[in-house]
PyMOL Python script that loads the backbone (N, CA, C, O; Angstrom):
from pymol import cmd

cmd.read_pdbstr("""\
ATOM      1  N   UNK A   1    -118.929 301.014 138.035  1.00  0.00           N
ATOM      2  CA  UNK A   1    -118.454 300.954 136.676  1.00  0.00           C
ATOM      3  C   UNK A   1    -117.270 300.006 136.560  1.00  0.00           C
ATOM      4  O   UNK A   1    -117.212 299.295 135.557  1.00  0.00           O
ATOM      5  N   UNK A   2    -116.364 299.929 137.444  1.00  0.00           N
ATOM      6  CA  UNK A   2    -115.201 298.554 137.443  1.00  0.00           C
ATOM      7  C   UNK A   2    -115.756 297.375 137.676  1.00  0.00           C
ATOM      8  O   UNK A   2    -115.146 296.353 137.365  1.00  0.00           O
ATOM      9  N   UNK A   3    -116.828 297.331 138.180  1.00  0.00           N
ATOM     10  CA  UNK A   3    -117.165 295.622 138.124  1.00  0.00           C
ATOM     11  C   UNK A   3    -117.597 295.845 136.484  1.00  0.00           C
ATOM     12  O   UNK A   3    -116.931 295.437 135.533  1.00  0.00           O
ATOM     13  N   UNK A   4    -118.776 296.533 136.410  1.00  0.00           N
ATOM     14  CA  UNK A   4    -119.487 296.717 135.115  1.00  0.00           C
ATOM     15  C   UNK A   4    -118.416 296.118 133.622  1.00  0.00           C
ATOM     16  O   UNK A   4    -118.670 295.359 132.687  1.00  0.00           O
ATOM     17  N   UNK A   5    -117.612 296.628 133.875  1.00  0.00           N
ATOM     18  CA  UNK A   5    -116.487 296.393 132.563  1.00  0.00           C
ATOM     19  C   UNK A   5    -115.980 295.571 132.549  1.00  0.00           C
ATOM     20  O   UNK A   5    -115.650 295.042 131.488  1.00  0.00           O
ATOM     21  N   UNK A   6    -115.569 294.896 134.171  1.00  0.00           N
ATOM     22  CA  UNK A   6    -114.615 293.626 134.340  1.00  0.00           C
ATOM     23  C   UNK A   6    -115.108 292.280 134.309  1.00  0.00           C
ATOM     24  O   UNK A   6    -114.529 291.197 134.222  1.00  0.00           O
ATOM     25  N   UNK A   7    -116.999 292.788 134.454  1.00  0.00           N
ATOM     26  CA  UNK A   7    -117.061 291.301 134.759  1.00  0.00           C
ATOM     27  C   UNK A   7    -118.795 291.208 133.564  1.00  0.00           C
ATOM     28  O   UNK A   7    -119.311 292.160 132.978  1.00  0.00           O
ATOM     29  N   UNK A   8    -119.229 289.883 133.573  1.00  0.00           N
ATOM     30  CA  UNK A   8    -120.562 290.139 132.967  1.00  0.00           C
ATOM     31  C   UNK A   8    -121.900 290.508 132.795  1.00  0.00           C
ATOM     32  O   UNK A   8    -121.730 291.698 133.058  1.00  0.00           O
ATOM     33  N   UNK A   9    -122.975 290.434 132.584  1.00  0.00           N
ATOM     34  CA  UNK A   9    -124.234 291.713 133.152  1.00  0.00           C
ATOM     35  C   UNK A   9    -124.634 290.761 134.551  1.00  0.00           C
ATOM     36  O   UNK A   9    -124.790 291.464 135.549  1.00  0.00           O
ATOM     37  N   UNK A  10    -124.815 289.343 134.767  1.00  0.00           N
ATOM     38  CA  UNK A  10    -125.041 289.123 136.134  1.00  0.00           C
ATOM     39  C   UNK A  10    -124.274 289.608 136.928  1.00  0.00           C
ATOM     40  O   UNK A  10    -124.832 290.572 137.452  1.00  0.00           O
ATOM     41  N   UNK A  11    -123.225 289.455 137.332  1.00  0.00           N
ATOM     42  CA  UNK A  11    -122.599 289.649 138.610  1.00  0.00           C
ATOM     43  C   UNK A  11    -122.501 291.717 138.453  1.00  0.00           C
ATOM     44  O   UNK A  11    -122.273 292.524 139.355  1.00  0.00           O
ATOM     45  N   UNK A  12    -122.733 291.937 137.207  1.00  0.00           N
ATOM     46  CA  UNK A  12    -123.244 293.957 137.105  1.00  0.00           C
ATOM     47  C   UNK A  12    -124.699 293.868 137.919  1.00  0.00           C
ATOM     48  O   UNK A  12    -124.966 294.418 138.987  1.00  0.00           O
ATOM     49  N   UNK A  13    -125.366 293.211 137.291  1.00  0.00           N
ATOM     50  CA  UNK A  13    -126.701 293.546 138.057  1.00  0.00           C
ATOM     51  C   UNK A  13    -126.402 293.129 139.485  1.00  0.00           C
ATOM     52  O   UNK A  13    -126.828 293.896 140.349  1.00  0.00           O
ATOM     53  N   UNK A  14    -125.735 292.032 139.893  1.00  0.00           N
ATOM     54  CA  UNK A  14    -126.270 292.004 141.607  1.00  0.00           C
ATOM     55  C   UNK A  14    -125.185 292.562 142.396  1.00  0.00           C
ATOM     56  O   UNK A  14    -125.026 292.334 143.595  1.00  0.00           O
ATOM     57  N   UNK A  15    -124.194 293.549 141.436  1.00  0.00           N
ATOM     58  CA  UNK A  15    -123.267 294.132 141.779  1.00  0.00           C
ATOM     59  C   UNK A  15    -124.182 295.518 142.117  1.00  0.00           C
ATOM     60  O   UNK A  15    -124.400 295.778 143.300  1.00  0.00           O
ATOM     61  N   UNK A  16    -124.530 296.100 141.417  1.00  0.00           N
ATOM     62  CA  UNK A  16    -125.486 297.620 141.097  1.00  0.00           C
ATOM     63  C   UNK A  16    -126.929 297.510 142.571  1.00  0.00           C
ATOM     64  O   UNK A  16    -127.420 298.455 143.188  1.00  0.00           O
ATOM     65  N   UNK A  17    -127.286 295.785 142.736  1.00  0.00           N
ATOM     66  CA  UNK A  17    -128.388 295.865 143.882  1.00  0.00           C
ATOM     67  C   UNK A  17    -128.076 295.740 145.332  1.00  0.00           C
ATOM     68  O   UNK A  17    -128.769 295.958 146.327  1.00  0.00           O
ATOM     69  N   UNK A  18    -126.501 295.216 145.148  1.00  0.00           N
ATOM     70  CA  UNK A  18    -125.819 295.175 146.836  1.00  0.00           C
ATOM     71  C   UNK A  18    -125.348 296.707 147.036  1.00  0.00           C
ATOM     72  O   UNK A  18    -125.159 297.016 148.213  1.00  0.00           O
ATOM     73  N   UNK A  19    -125.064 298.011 145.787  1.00  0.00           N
ATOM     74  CA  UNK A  19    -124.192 298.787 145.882  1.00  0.00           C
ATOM     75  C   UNK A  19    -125.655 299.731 146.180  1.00  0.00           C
ATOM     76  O   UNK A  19    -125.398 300.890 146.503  1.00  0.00           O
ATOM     77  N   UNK A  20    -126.945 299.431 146.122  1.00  0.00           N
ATOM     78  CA  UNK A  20    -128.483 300.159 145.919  1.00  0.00           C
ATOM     79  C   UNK A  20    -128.493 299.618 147.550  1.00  0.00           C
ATOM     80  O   UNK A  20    -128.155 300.429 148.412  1.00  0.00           O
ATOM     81  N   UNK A  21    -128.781 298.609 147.838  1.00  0.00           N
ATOM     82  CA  UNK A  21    -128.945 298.543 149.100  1.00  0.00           C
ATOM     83  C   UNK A  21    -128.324 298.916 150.126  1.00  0.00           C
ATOM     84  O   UNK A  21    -128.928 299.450 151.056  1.00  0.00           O
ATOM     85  N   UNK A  22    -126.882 298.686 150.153  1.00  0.00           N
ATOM     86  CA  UNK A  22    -126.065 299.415 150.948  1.00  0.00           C
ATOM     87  C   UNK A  22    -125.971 300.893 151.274  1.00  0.00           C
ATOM     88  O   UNK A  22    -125.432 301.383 152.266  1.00  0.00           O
ATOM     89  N   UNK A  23    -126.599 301.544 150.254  1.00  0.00           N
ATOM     90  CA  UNK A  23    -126.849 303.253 150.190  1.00  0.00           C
ATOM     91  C   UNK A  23    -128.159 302.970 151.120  1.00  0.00           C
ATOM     92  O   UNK A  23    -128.302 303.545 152.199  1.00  0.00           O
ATOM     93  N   UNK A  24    -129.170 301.966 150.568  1.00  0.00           N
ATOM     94  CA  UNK A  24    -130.632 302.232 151.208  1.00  0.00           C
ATOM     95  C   UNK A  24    -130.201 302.447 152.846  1.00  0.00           C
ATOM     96  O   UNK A  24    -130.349 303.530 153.413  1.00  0.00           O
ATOM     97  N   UNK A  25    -129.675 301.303 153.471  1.00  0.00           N
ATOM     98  CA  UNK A  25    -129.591 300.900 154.923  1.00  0.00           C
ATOM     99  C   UNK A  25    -128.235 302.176 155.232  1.00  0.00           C
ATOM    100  O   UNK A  25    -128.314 302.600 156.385  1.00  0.00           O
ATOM    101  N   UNK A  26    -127.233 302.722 154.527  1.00  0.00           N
ATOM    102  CA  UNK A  26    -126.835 303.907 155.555  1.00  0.00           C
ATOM    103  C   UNK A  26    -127.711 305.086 155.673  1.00  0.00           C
ATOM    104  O   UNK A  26    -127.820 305.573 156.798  1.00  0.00           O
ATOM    105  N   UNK A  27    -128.588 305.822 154.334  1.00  0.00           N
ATOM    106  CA  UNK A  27    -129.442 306.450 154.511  1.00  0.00           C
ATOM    107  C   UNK A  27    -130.580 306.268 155.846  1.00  0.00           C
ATOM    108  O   UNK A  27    -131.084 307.200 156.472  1.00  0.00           O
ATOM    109  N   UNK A  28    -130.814 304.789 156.072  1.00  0.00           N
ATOM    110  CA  UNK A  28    -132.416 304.954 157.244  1.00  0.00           C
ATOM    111  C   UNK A  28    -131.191 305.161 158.572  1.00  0.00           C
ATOM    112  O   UNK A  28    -131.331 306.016 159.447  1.00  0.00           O
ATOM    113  N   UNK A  29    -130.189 304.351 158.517  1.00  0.00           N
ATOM    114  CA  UNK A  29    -129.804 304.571 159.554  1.00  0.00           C
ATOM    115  C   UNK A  29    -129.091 306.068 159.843  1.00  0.00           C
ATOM    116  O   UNK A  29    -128.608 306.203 160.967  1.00  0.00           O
ATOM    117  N   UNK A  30    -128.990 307.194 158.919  1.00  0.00           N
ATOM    118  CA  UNK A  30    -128.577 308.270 159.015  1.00  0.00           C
ATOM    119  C   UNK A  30    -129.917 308.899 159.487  1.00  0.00           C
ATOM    120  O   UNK A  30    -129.978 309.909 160.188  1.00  0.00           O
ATOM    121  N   UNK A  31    -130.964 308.210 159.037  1.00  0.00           N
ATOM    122  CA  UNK A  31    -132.732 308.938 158.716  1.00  0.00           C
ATOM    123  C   UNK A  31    -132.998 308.895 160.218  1.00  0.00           C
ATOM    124  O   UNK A  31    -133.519 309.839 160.810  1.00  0.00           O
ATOM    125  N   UNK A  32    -132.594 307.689 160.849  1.00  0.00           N
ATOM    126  CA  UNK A  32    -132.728 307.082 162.075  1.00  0.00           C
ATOM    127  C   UNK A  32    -132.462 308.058 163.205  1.00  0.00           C
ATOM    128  O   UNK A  32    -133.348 308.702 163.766  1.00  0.00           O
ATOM    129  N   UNK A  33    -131.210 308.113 163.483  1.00  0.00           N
ATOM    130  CA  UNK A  33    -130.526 308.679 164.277  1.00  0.00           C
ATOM    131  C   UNK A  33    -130.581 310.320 164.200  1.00  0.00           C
ATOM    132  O   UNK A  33    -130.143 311.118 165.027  1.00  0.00           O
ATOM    133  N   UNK A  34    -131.208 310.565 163.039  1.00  0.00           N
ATOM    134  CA  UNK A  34    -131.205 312.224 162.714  1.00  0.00           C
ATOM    135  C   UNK A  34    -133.078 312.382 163.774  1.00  0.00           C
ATOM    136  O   UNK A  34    -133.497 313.231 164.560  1.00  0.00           O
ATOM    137  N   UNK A  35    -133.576 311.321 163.312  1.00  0.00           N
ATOM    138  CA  UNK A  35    -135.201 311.666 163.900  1.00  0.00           C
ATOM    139  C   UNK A  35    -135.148 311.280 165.248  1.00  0.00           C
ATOM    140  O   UNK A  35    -136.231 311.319 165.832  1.00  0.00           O
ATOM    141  N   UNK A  36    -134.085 310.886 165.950  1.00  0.00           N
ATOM    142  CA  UNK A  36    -133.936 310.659 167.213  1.00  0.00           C
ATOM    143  C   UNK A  36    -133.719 311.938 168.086  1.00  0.00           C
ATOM    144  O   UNK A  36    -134.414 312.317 169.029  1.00  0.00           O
ATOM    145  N   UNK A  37    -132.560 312.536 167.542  1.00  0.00           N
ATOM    146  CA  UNK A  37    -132.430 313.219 167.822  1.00  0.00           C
ATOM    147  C   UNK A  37    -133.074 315.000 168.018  1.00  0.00           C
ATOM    148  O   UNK A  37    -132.886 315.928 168.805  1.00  0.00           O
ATOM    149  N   UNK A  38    -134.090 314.685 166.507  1.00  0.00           N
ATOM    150  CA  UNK A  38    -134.783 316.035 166.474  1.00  0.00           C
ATOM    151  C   UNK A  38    -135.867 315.824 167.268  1.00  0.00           C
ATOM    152  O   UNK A  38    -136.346 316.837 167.779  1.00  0.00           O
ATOM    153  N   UNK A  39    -136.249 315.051 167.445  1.00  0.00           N
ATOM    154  CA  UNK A  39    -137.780 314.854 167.932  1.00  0.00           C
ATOM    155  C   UNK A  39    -138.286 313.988 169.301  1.00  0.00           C
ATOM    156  O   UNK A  39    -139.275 314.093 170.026  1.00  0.00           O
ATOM    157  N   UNK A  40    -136.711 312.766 169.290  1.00  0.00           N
ATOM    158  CA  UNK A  40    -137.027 311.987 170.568  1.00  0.00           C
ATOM    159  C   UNK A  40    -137.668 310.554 170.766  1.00  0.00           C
ATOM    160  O   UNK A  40    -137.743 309.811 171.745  1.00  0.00           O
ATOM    161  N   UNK A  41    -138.253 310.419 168.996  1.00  0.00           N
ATOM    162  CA  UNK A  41    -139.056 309.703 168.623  1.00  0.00           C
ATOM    163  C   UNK A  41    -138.510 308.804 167.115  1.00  0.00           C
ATOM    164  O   UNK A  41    -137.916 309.246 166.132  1.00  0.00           O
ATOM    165  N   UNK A  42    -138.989 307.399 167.421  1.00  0.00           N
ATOM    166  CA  UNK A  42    -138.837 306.841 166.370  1.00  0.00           C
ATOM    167  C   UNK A  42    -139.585 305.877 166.204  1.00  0.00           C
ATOM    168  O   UNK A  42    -139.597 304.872 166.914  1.00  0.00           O
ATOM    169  N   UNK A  43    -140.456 306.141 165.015  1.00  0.00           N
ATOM    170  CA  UNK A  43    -141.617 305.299 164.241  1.00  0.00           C
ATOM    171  C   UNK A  43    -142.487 305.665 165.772  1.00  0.00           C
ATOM    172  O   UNK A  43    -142.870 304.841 166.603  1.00  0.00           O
ATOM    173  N   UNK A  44    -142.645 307.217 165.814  1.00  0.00           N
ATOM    174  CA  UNK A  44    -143.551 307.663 166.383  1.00  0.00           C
ATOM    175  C   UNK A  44    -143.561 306.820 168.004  1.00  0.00           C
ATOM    176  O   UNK A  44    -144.515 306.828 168.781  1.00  0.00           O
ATOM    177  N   UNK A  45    -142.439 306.237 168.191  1.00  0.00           N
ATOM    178  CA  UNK A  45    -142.064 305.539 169.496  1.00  0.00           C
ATOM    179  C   UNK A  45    -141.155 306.469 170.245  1.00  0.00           C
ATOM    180  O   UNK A  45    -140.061 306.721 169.738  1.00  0.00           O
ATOM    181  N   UNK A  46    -141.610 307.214 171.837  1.00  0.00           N
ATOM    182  CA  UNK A  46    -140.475 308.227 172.173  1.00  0.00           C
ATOM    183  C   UNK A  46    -139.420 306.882 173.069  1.00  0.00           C
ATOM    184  O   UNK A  46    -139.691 306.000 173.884  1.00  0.00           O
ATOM    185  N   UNK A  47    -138.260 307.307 172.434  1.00  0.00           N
ATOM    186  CA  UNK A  47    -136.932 306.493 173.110  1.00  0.00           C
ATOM    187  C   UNK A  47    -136.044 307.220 173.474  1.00  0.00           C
ATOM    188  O   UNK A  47    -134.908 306.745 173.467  1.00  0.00           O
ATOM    189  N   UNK A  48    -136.236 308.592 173.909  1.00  0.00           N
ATOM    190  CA  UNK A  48    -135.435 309.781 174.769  1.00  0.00           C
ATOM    191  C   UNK A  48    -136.325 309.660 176.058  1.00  0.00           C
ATOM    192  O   UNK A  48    -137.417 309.098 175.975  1.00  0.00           O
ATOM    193  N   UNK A  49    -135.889 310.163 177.217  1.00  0.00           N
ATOM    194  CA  UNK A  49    -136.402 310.159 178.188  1.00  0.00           C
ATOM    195  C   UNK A  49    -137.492 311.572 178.306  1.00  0.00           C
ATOM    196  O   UNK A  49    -137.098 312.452 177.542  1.00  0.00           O
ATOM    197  N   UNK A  50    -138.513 311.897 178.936  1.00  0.00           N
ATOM    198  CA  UNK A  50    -139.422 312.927 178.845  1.00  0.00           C
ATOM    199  C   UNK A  50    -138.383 314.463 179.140  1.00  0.00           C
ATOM    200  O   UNK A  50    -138.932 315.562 179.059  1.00  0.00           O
ATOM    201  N   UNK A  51    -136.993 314.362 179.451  1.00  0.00           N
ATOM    202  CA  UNK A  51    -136.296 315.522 180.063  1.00  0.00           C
ATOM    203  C   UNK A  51    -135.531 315.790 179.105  1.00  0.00           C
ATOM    204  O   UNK A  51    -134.757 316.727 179.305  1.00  0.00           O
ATOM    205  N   UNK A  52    -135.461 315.037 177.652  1.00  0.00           N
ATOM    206  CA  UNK A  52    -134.891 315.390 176.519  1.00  0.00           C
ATOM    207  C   UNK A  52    -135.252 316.893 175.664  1.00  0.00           C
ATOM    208  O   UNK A  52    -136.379 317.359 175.500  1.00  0.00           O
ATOM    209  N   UNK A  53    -134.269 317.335 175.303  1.00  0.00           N
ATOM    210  CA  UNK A  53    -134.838 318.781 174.688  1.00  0.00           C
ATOM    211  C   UNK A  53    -134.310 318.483 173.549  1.00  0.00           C
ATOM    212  O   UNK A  53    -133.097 318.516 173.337  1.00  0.00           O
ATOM    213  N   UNK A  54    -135.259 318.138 172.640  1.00  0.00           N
ATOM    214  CA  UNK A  54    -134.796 318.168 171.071  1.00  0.00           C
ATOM    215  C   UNK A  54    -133.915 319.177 170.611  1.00  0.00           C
ATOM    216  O   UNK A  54    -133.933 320.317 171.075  1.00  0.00           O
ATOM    217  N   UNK A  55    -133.076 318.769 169.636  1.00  0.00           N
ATOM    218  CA  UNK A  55    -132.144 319.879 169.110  1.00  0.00           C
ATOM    219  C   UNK A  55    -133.381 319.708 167.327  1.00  0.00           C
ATOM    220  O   UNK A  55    -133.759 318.966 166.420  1.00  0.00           O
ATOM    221  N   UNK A  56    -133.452 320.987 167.901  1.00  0.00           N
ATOM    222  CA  UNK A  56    -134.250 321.811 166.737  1.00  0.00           C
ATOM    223  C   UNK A  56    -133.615 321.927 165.133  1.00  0.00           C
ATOM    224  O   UNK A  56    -134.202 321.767 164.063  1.00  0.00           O
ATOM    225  N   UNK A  57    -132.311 322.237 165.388  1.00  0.00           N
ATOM    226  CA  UNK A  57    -131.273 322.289 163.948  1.00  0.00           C
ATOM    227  C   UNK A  57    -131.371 320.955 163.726  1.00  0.00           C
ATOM    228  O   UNK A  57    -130.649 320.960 162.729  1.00  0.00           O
ATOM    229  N   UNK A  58    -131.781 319.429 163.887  1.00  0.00           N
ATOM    230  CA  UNK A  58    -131.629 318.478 163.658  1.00  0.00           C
ATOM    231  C   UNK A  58    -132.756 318.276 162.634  1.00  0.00           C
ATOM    232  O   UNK A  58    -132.614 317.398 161.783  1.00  0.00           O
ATOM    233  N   UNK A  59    -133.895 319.052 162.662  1.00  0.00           N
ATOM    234  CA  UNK A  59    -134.969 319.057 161.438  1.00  0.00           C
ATOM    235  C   UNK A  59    -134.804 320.142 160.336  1.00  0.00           C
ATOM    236  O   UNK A  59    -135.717 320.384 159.546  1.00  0.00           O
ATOM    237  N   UNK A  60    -133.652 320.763 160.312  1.00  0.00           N
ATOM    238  CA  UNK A  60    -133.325 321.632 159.414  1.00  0.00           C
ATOM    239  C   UNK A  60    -132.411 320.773 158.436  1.00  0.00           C
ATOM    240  O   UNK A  60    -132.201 319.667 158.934  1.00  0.00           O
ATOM    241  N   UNK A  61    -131.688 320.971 156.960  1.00  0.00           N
ATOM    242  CA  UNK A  61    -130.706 320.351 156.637  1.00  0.00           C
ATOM    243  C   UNK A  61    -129.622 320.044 156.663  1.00  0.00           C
ATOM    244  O   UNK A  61    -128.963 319.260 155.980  1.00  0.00           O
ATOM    245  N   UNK A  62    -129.145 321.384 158.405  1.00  0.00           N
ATOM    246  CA  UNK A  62    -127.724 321.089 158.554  1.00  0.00           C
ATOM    247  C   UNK A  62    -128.121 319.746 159.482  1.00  0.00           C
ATOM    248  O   UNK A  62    -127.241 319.539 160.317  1.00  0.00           O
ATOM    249  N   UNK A  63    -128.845 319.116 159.524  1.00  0.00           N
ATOM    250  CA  UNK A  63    -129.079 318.564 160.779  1.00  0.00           C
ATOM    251  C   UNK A  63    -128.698 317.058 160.372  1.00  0.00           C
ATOM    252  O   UNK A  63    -128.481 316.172 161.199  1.00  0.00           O
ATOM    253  N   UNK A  64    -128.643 316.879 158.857  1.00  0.00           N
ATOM    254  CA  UNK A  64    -128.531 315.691 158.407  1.00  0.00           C
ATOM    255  C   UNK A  64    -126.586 315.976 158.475  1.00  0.00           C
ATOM    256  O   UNK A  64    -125.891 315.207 159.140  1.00  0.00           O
ATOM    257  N   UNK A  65    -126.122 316.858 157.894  1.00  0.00           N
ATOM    258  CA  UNK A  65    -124.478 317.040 158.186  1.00  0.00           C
ATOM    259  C   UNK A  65    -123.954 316.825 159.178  1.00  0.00           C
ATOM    260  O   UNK A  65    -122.771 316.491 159.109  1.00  0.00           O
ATOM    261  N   UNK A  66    -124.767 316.950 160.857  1.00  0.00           N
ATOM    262  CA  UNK A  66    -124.558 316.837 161.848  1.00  0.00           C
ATOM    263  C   UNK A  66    -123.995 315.446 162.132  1.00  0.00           C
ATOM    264  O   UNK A  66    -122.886 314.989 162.410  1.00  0.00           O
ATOM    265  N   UNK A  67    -125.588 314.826 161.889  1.00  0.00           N
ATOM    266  CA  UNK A  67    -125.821 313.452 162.216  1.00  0.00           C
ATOM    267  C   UNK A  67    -124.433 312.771 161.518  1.00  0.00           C
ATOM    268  O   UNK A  67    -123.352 312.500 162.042  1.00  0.00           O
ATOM    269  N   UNK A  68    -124.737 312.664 160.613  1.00  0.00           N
ATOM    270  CA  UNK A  68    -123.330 312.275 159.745  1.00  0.00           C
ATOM    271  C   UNK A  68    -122.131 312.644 160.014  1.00  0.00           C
ATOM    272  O   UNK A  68    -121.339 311.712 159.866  1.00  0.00           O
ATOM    273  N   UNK A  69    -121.716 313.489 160.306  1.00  0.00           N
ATOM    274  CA  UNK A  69    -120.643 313.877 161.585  1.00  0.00           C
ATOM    275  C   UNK A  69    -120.467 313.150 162.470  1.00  0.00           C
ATOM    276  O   UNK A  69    -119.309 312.810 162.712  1.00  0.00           O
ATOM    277  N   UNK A  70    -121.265 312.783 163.058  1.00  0.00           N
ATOM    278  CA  UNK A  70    -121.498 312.085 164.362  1.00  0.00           C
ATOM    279  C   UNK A  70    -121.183 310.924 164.321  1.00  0.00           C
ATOM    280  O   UNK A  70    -120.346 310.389 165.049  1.00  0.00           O
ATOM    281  N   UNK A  71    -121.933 310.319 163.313  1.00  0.00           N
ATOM    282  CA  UNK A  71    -121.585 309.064 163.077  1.00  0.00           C
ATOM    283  C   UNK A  71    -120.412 308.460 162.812  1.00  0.00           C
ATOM    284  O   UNK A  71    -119.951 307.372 163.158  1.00  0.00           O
ATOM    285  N   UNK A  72    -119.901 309.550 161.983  1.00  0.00           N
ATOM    286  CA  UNK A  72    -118.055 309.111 160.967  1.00  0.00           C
ATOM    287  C   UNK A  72    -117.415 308.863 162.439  1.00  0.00           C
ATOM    288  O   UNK A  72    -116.991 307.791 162.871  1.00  0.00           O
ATOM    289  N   UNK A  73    -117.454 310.206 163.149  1.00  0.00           N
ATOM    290  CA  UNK A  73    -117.012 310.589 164.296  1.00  0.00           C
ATOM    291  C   UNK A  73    -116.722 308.962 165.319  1.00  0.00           C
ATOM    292  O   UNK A  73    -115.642 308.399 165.496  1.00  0.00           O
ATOM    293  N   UNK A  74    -118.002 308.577 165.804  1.00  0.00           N
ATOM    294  CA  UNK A  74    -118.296 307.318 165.935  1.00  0.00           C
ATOM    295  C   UNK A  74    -117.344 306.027 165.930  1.00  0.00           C
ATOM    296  O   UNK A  74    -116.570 305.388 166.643  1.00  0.00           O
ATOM    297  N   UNK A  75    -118.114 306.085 164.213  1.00  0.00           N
ATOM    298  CA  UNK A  75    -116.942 305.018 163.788  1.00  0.00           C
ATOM    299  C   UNK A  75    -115.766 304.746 163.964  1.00  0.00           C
ATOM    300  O   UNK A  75    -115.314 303.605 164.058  1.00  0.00           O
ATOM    301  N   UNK A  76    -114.912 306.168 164.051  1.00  0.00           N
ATOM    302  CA  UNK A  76    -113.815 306.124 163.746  1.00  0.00           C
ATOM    303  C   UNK A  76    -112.999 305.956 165.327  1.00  0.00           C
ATOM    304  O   UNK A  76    -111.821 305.603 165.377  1.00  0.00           O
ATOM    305  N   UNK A  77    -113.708 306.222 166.413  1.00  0.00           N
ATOM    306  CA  UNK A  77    -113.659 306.193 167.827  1.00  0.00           C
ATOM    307  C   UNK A  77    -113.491 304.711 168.041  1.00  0.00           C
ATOM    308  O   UNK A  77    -112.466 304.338 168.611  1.00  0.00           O
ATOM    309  N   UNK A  78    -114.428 303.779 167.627  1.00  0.00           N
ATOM    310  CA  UNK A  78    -114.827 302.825 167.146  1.00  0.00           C
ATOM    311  C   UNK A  78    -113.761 301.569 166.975  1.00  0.00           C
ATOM    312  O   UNK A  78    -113.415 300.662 167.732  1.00  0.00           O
ATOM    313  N   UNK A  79    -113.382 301.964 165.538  1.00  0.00           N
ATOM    314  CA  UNK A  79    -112.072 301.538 164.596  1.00  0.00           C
ATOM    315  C   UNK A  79    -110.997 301.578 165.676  1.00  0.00           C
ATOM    316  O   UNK A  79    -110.634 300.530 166.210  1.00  0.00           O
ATOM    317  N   UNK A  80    -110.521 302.663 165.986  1.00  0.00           N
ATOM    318  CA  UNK A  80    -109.150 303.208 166.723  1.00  0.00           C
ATOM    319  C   UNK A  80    -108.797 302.075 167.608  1.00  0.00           C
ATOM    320  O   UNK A  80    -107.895 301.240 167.670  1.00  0.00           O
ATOM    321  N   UNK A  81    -110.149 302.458 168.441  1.00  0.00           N
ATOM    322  CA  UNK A  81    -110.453 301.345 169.480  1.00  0.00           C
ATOM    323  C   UNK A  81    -109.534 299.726 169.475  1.00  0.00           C
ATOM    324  O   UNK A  81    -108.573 299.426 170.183  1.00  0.00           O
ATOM    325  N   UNK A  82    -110.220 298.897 168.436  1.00  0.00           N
ATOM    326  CA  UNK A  82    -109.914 297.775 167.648  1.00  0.00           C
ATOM    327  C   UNK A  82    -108.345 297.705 167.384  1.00  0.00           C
ATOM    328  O   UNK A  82    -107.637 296.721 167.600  1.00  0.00           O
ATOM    329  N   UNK A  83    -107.981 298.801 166.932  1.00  0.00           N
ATOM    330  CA  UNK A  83    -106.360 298.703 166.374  1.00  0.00           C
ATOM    331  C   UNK A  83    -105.669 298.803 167.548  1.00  0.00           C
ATOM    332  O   UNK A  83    -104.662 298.160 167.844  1.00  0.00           O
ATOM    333  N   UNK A  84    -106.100 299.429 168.055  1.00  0.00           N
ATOM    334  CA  UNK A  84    -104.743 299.795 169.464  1.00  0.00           C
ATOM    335  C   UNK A  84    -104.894 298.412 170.569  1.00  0.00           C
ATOM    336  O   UNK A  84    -104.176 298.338 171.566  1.00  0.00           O
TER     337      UNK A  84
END
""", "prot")
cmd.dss("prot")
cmd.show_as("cartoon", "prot")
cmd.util.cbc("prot")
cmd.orient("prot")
């Protein structure tokens, strides 16, 4: 809505499709890492080793809170890293 007001309907519209895409690509990569973990498998490709024991709560909906946890978690390990 601050670009929307500040600026004119082009740079709103390809403001609204970078702010659509950027949701798309953290969602798969949340989608990603959540089906890795529940199952072992991605795009039906196993990339855990055969001695992996799926975490089961990872196909439930806390499982997406997890993942996302994990990730911030991550990042922020990440970040720290960089500054210091």
């Amino acid at each position: 809505e601050a670009c929307a007001s500040k600026s004119g309907p082009l740079v709103s519209v390809l403001d609204g499709i970078g702010m659509g895409a950027g949701f798309t690509i953290a969602l798969c990569i949340l989608a990603g890492v959540r089906e890795i973990l529940a199952t072992g498998h991605l795009f039906d490709i196993q990339v855990m080793p055969k001695a992996f024991v799926p975490w089961l709560a990872m196909q439930m909906p806390i499982g997406a809170f997890v993942t996302l946890g994990l990730i911030l978690g991550l990042i922020n390990v990440l970040t720290r890293k960089k500054e210091a």
